[in-house]
C-alpha positions in Angstrom: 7.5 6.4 -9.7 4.3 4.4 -11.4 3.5 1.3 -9.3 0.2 -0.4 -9.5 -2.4 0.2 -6.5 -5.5 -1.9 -6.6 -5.2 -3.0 -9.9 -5.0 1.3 -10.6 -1.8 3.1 -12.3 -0.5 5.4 -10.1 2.7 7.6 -9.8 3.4 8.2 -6.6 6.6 9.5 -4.6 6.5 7.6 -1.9 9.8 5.1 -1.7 7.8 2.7 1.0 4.7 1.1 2.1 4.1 3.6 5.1 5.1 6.1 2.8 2.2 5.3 0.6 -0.3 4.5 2.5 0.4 8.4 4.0 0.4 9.6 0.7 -2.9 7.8 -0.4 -4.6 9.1 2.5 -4.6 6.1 4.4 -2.8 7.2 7.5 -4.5 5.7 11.0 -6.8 3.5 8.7 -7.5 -0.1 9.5 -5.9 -2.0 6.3 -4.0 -4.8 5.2 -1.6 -4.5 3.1 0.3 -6.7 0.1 3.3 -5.9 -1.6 3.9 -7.9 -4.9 1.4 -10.8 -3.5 2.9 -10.8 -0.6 1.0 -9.9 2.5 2.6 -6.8 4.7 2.0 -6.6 8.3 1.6 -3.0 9.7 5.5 -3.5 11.6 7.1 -4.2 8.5 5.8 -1.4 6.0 8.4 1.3 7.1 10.6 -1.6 5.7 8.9 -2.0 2.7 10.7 -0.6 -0.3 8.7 0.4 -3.0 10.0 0.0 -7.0 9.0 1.5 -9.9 6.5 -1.7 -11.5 5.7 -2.5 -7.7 1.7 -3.7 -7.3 0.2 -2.9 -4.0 -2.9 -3.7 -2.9 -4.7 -1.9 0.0 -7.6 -3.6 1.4 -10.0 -1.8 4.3 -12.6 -4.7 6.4 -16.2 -3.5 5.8 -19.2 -3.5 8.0 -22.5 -4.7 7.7 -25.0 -7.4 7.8 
């Protein structure tokens, strides 16, 4: 399905959040998530159903001074 990662067209099979972030690589990251603008905590992504159009953004805290 092509959804919308980071402002990046993807096309992914993943039908939720969790799903995604595993298939992006992301598994035992520390992330936020949004789904459509709308922020996902990390208990609610299994949840999550992804659509086809969906925009997702995946945001990791940085370090540094």
């Amino acid at each position: 399905m092509k959804i919308t990662v980071n402002d990046e067209a993807q096309d992914v099979s993943a039908t939720t959040l969790a799903g995604l972030i595993d298939e992006l690589g992301y598994a035992g990251a520390r992330i936020a998530t949004a789904l459509n603008g709308q922020f996902v905590p990390k208990t609610e992504r299994e949840r999550a159903a992804l659509a086809a159009g969906a925009r997702v953004e995946i945001v990791a805290p940085m370090q540094g001074g």
